[in-house]
PDB file of the backbone (N, CA, C, O) and the ligand in Angstrom, with CONECT records:
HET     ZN  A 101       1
ATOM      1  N   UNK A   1       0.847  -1.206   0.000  1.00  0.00           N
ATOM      2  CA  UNK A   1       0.000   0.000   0.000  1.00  0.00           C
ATOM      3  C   UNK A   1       0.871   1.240   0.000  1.00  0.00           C
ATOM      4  O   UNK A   1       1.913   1.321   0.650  1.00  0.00           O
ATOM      5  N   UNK A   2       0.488   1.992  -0.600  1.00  0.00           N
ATOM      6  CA  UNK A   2       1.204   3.360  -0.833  1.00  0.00           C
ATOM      7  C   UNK A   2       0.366   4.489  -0.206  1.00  0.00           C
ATOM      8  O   UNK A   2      -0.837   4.278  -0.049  1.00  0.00           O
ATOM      9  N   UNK A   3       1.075   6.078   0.295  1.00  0.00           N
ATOM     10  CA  UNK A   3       0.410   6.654   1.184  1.00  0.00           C
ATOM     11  C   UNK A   3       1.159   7.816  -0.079  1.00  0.00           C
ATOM     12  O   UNK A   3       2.350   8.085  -0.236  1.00  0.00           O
ATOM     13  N   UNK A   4      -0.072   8.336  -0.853  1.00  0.00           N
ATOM     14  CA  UNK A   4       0.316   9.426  -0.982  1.00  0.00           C
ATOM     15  C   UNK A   4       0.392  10.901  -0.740  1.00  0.00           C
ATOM     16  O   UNK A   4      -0.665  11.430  -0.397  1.00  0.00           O
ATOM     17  N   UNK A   5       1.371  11.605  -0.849  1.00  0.00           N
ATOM     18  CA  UNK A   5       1.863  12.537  -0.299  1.00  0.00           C
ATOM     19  C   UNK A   5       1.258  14.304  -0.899  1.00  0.00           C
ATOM     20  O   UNK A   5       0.496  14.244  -1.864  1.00  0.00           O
ATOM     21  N   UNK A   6       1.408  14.980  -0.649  1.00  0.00           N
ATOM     22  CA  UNK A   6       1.830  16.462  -1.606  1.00  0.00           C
ATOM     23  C   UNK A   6       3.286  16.708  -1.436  1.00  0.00           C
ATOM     24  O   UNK A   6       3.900  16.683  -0.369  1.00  0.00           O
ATOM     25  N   UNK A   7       3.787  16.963  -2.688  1.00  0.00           N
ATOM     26  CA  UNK A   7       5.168  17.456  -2.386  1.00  0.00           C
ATOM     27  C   UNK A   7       5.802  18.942  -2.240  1.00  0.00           C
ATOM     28  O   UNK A   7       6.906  19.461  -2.411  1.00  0.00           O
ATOM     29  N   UNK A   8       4.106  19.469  -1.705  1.00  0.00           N
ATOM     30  CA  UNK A   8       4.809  20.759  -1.395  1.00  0.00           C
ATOM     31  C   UNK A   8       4.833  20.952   0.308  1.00  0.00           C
ATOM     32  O   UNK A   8       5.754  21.327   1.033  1.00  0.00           O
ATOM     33  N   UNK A   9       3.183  20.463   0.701  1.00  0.00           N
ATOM     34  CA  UNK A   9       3.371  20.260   2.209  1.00  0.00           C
ATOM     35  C   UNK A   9       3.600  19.297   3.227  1.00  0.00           C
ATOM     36  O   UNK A   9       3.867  19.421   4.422  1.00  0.00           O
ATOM     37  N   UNK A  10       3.407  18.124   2.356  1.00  0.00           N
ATOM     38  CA  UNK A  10       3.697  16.962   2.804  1.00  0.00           C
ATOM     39  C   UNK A  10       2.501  16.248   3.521  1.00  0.00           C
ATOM     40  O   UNK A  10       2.615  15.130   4.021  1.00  0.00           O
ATOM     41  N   UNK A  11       1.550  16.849   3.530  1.00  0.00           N
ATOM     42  CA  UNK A  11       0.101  16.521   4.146  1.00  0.00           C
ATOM     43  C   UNK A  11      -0.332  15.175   3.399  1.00  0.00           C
ATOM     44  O   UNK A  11      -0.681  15.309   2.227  1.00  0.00           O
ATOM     45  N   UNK A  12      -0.349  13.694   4.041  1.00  0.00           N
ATOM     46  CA  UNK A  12      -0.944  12.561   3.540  1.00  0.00           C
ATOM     47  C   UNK A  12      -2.330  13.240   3.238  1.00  0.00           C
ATOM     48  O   UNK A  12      -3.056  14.051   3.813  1.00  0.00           O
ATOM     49  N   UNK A  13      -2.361  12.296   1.683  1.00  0.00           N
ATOM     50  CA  UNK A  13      -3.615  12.502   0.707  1.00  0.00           C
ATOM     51  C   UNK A  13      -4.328  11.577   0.652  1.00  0.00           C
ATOM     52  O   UNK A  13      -5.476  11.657   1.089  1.00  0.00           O
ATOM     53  N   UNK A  14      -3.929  10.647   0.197  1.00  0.00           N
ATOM     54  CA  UNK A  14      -4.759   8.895   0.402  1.00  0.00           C
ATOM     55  C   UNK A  14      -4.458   7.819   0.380  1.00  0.00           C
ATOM     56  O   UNK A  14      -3.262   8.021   0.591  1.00  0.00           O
ATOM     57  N   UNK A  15      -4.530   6.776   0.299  1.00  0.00           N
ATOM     58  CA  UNK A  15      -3.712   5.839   0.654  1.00  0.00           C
ATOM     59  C   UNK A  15      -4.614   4.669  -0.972  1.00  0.00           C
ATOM     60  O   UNK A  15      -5.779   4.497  -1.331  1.00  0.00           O
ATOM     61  N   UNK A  16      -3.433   4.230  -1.407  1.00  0.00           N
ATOM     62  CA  UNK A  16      -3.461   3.527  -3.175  1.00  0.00           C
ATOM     63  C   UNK A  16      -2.918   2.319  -2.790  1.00  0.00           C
ATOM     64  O   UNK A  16      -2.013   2.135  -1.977  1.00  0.00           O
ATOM     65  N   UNK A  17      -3.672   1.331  -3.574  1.00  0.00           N
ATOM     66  CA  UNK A  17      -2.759   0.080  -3.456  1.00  0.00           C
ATOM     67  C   UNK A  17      -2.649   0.070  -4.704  1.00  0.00           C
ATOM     68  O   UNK A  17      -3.576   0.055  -5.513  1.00  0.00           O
ATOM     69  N   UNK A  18      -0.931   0.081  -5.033  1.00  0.00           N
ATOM     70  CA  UNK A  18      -0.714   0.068  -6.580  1.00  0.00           C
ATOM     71  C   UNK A  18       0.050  -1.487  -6.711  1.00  0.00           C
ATOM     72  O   UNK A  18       0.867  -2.033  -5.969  1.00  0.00           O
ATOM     73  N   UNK A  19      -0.566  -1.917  -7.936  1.00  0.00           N
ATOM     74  CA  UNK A  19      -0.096  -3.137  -8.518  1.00  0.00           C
ATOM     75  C   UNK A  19       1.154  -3.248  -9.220  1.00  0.00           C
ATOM     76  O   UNK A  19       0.970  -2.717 -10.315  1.00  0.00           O
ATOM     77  N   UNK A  20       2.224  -3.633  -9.145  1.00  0.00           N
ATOM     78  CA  UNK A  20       3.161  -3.785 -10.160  1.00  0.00           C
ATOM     79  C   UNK A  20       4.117  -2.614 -10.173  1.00  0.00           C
ATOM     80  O   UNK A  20       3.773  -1.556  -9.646  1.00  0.00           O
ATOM     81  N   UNK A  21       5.507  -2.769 -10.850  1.00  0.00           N
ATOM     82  CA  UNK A  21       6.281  -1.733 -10.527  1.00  0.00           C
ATOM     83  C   UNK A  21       6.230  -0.724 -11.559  1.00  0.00           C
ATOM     84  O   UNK A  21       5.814  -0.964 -12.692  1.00  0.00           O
ATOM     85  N   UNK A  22       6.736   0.641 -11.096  1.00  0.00           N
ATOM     86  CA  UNK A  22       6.640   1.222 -11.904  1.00  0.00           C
ATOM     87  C   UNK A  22       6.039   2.794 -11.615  1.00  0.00           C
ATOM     88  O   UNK A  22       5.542   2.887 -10.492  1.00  0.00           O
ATOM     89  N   UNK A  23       6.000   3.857 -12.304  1.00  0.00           N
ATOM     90  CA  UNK A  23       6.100   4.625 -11.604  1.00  0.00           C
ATOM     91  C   UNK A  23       4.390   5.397 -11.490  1.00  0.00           C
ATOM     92  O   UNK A  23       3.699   5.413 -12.508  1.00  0.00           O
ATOM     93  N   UNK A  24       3.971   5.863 -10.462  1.00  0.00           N
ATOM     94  CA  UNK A  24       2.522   5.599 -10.007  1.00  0.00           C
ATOM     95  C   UNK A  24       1.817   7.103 -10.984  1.00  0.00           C
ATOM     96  O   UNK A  24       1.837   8.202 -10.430  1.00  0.00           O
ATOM     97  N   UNK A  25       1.380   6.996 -12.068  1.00  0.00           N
ATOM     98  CA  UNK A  25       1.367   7.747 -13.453  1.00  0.00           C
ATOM     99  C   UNK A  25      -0.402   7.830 -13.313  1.00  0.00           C
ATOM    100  O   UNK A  25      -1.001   8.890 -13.495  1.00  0.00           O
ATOM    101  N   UNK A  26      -0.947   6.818 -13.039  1.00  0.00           N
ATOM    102  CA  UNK A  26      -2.225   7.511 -12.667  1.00  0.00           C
ATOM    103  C   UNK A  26      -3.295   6.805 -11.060  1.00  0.00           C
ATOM    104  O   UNK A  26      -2.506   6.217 -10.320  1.00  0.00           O
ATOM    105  N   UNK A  27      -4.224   6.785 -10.695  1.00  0.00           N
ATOM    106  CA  UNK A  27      -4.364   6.226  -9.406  1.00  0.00           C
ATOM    107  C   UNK A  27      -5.747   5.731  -9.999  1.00  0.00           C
ATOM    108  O   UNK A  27      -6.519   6.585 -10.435  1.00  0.00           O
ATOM    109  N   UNK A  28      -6.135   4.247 -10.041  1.00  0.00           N
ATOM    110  CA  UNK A  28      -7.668   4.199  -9.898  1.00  0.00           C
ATOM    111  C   UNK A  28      -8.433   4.249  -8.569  1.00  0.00           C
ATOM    112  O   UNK A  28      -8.057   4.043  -7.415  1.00  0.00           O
ATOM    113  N   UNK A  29      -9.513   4.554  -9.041  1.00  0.00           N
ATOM    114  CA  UNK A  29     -10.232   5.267  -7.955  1.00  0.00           C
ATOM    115  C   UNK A  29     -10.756   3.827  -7.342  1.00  0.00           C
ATOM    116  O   UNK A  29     -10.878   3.946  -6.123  1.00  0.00           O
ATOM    117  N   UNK A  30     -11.007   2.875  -7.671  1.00  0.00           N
ATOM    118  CA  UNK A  30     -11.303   1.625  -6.806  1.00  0.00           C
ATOM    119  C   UNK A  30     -10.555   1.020  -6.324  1.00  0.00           C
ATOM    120  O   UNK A  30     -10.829  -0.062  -5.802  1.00  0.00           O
ATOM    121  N   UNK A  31      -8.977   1.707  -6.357  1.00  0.00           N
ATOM    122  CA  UNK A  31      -7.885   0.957  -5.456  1.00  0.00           C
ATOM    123  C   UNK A  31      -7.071   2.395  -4.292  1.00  0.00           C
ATOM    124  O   UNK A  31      -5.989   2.600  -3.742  1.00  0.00           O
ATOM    125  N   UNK A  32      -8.240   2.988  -4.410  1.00  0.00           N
ATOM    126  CA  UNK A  32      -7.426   4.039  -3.298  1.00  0.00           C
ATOM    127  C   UNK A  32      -8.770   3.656  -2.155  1.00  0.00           C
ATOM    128  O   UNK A  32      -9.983   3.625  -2.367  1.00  0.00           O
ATOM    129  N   UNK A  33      -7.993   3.397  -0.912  1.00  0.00           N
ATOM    130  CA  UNK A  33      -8.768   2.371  -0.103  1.00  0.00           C
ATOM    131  C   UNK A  33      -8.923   3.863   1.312  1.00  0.00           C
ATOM    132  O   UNK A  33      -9.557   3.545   2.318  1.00  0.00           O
ATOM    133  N   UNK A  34      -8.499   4.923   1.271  1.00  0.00           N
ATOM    134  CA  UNK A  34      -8.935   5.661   2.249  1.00  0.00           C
ATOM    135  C   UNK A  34      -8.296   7.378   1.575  1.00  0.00           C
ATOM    136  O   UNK A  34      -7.298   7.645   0.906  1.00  0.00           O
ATOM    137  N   UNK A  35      -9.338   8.204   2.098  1.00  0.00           N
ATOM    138  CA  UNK A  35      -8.660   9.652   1.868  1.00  0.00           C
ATOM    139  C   UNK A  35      -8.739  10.630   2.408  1.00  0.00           C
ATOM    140  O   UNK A  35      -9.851  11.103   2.642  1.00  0.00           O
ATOM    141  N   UNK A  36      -7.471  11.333   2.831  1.00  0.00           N
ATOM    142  CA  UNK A  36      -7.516  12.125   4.058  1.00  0.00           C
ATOM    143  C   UNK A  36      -8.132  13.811   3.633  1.00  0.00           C
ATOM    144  O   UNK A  36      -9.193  14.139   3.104  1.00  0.00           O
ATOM    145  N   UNK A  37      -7.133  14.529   4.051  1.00  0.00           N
ATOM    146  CA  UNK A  37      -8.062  15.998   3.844  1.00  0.00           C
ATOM    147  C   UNK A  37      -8.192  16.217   2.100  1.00  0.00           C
ATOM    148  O   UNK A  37      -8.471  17.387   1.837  1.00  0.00           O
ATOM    149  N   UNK A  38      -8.081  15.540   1.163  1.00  0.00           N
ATOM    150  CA  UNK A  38      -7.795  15.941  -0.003  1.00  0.00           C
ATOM    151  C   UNK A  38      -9.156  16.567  -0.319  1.00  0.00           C
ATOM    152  O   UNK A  38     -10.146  16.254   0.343  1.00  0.00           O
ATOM    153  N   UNK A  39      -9.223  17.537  -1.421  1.00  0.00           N
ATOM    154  CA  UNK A  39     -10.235  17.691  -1.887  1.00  0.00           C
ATOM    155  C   UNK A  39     -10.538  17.542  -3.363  1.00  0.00           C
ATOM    156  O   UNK A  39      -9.605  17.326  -4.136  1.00  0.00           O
ATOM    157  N   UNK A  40     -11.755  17.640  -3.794  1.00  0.00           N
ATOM    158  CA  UNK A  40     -12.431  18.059  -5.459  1.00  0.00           C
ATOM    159  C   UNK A  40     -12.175  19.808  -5.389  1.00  0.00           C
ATOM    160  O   UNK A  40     -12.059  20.617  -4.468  1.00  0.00           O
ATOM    161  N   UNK A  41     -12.158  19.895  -6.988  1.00  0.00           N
ATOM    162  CA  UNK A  41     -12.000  21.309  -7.306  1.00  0.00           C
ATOM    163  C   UNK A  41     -11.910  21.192  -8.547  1.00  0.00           C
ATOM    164  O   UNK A  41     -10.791  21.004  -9.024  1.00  0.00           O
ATOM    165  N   UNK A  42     -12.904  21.260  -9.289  1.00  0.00           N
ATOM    166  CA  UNK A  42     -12.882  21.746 -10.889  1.00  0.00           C
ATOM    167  C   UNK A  42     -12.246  20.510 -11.552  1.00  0.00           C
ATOM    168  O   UNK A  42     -11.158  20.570 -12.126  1.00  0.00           O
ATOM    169  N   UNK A  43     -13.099  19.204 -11.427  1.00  0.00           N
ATOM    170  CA  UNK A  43     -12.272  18.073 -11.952  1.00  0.00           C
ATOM    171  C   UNK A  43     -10.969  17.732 -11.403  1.00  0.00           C
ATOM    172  O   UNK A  43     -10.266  16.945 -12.038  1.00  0.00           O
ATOM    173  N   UNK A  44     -10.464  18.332 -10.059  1.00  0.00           N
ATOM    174  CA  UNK A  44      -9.549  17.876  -9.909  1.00  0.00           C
ATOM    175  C   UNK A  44      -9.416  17.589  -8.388  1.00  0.00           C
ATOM    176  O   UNK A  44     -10.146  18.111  -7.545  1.00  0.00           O
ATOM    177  N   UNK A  45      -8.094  16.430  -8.027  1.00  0.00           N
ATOM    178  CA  UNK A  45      -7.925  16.349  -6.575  1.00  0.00           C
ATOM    179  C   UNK A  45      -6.710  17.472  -6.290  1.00  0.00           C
ATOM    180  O   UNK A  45      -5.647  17.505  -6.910  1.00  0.00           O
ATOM    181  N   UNK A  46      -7.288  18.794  -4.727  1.00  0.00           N
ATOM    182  CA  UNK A  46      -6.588  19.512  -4.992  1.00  0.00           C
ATOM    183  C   UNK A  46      -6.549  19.150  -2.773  1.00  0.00           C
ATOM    184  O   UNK A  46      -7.443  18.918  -1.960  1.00  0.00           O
ATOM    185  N   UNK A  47      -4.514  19.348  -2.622  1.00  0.00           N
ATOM    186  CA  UNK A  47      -4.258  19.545  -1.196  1.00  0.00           C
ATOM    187  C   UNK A  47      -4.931  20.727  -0.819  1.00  0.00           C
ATOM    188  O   UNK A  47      -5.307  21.681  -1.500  1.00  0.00           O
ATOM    189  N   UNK A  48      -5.043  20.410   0.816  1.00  0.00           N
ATOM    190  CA  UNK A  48      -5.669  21.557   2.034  1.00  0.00           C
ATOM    191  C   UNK A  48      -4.524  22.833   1.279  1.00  0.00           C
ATOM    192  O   UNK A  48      -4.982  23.967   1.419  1.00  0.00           O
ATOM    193  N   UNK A  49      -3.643  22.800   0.799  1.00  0.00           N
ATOM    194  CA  UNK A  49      -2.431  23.445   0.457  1.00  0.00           C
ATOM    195  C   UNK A  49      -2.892  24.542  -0.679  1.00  0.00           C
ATOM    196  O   UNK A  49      -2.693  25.757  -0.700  1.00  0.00           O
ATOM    197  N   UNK A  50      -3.539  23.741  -1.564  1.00  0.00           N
ATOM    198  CA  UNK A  50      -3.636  24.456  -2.750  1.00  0.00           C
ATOM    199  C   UNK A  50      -3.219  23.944  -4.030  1.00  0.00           C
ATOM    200  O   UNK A  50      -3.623  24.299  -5.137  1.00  0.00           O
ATOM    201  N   UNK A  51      -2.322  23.026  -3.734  1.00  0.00           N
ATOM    202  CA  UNK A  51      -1.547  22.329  -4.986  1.00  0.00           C
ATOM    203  C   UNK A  51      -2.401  21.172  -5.407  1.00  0.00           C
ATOM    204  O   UNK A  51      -2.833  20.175  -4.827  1.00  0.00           O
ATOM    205  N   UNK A  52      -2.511  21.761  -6.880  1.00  0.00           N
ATOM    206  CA  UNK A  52      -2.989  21.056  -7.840  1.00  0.00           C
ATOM    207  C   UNK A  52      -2.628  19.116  -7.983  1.00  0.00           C
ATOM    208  O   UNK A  52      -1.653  18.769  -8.649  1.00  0.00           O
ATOM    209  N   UNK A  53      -3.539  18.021  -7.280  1.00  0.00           N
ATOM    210  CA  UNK A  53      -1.876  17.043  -7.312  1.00  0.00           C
ATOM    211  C   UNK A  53      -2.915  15.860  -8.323  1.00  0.00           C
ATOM    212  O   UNK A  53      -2.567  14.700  -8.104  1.00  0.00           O
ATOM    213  N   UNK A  54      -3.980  15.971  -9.257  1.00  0.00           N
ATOM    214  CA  UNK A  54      -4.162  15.233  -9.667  1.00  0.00           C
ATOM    215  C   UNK A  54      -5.934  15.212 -10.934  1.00  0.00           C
ATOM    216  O   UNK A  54      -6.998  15.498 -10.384  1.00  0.00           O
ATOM    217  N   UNK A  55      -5.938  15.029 -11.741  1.00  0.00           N
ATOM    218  CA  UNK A  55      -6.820  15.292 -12.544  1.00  0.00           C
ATOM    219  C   UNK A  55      -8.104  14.062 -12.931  1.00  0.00           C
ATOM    220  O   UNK A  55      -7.811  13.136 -13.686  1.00  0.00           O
ATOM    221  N   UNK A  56      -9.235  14.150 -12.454  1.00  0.00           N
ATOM    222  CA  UNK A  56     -10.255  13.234 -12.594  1.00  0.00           C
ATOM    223  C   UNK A  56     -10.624  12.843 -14.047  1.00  0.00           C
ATOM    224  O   UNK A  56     -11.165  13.705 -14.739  1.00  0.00           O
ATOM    225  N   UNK A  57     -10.426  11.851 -14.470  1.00  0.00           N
ATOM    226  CA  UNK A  57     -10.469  11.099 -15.977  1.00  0.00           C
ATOM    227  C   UNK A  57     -11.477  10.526 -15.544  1.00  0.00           C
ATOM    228  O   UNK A  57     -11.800   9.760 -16.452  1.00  0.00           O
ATOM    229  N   UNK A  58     -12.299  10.397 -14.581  1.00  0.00           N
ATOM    230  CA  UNK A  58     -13.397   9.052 -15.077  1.00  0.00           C
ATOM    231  C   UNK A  58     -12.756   7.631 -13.857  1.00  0.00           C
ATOM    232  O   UNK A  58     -12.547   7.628 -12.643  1.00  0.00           O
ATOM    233  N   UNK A  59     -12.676   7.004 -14.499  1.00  0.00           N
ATOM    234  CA  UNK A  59     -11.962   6.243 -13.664  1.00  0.00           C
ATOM    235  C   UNK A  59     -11.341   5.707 -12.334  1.00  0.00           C
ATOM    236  O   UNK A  59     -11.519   4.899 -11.423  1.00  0.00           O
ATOM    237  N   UNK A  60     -10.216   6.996 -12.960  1.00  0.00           N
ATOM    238  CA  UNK A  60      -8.848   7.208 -12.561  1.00  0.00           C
ATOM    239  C   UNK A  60      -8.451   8.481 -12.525  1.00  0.00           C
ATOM    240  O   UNK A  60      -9.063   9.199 -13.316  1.00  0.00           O
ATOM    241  N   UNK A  61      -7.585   9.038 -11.836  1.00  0.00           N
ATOM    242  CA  UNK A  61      -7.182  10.240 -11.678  1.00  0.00           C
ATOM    243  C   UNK A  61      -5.857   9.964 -12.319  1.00  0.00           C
ATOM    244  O   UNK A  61      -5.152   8.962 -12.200  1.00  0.00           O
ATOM    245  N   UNK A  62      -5.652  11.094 -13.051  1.00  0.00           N
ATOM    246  CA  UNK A  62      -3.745  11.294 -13.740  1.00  0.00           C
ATOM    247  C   UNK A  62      -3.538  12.151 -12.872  1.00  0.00           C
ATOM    248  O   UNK A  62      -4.250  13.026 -12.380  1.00  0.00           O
ATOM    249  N   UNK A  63      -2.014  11.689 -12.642  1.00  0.00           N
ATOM    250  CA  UNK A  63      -1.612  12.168 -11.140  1.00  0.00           C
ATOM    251  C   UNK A  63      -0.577  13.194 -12.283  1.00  0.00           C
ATOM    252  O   UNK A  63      -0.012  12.796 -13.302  1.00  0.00           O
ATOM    253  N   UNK A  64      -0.579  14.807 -11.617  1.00  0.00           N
ATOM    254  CA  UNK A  64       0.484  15.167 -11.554  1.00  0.00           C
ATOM    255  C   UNK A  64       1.993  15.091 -11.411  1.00  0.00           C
ATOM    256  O   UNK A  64       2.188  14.895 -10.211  1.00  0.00           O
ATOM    257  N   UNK A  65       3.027  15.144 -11.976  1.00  0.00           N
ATOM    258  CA  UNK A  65       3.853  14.177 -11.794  1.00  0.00           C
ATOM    259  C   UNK A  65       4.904  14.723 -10.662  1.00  0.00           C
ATOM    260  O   UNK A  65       5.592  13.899 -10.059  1.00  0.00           O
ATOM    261  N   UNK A  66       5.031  16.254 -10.354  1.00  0.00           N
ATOM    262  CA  UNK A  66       5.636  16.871  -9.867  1.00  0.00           C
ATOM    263  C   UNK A  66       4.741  17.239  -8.530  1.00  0.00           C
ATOM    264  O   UNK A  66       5.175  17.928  -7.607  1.00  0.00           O
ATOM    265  N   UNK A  67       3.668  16.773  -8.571  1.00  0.00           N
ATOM    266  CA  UNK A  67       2.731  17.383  -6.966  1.00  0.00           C
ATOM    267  C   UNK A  67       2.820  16.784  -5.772  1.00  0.00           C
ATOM    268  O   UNK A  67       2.615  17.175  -4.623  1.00  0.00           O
ATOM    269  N   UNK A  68       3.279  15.412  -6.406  1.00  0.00           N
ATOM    270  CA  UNK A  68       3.591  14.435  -4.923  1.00  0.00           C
ATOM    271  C   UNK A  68       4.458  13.629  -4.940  1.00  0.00           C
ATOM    272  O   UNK A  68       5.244  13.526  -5.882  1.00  0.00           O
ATOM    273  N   UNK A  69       4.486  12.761  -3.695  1.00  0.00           N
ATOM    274  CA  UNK A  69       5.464  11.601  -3.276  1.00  0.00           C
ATOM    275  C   UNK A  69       4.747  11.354  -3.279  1.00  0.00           C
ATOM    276  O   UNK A  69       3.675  11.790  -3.697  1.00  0.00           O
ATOM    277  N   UNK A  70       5.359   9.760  -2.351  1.00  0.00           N
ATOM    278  CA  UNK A  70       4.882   8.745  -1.863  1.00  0.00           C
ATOM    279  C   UNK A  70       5.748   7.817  -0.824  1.00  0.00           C
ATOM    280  O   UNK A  70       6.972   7.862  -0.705  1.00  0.00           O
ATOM    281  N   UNK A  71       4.818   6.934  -0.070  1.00  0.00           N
ATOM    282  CA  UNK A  71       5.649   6.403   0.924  1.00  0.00           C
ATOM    283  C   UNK A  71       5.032   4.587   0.659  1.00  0.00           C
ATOM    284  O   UNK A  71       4.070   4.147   0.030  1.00  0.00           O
ATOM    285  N   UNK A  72       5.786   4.117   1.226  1.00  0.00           N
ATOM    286  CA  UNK A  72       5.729   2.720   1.540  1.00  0.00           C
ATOM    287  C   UNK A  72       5.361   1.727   0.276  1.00  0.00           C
ATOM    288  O   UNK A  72       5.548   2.229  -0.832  1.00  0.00           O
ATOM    289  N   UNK A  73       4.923   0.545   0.307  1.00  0.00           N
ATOM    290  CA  UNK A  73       5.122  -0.342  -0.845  1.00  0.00           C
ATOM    291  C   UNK A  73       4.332  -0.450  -1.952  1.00  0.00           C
ATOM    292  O   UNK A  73       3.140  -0.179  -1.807  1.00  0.00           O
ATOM    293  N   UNK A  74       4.856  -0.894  -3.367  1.00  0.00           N
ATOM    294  CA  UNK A  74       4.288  -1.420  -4.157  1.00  0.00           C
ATOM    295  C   UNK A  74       3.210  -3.136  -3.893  1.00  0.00           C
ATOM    296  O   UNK A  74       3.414  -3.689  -2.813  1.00  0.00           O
ATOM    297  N   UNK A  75       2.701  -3.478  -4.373  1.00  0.00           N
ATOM    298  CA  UNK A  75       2.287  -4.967  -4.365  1.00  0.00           C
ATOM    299  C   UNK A  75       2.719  -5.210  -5.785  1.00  0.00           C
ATOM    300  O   UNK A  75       2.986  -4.458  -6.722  1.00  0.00           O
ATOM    301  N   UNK A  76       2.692  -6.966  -5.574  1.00  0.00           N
ATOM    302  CA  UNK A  76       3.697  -7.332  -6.483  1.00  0.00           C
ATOM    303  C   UNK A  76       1.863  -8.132  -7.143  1.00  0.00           C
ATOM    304  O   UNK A  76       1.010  -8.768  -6.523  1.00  0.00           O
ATOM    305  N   UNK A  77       1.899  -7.886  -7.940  1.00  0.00           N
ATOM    306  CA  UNK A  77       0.783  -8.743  -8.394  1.00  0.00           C
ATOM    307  C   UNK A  77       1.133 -10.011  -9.174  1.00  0.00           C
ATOM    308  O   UNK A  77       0.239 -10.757  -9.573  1.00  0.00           O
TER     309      UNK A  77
HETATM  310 ZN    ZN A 101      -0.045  20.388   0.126  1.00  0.00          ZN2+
END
């Protein structure tokens, strides 16, 4: 499970279980299993911060590539 981050304030956003390696390019929305202060804003997931960290496709959100980290593991599927 992965805990993602903002990489401007560092405020945990939600927590993703990403499959397989590689670098975490967009998030589906039926594998992000909890979410903290993040918000909606104009199609998008935006930090308590302000920073822009991810864009609603439907789905899946395309993650910004420069808005966040992340912490802890991949799953190996
Ligand atoms: Zn932030």
């Amino acid at each position: 499970m992965l805990t993602i981050k903002c990489s401007g304030c560092k405020a945990k956003l939600w927590k993703y279980k990403k499959v397989g390696p590689g670098k975490v390019l967009r998030c589906h929305k039926a594998r992000i299993s909890k979410r903290f202060d993040v918000q909606e804003r104009d199609g998008m997931l935006v930090c308590p911060c302000g920073r822009e960290i991810a864009t609603d496709m439907g789905r899946f959100y395309k993650m910004h590539a420069d808005a966040f980290t992340h912490t802890g593991t991949k799953d190996t599927a």
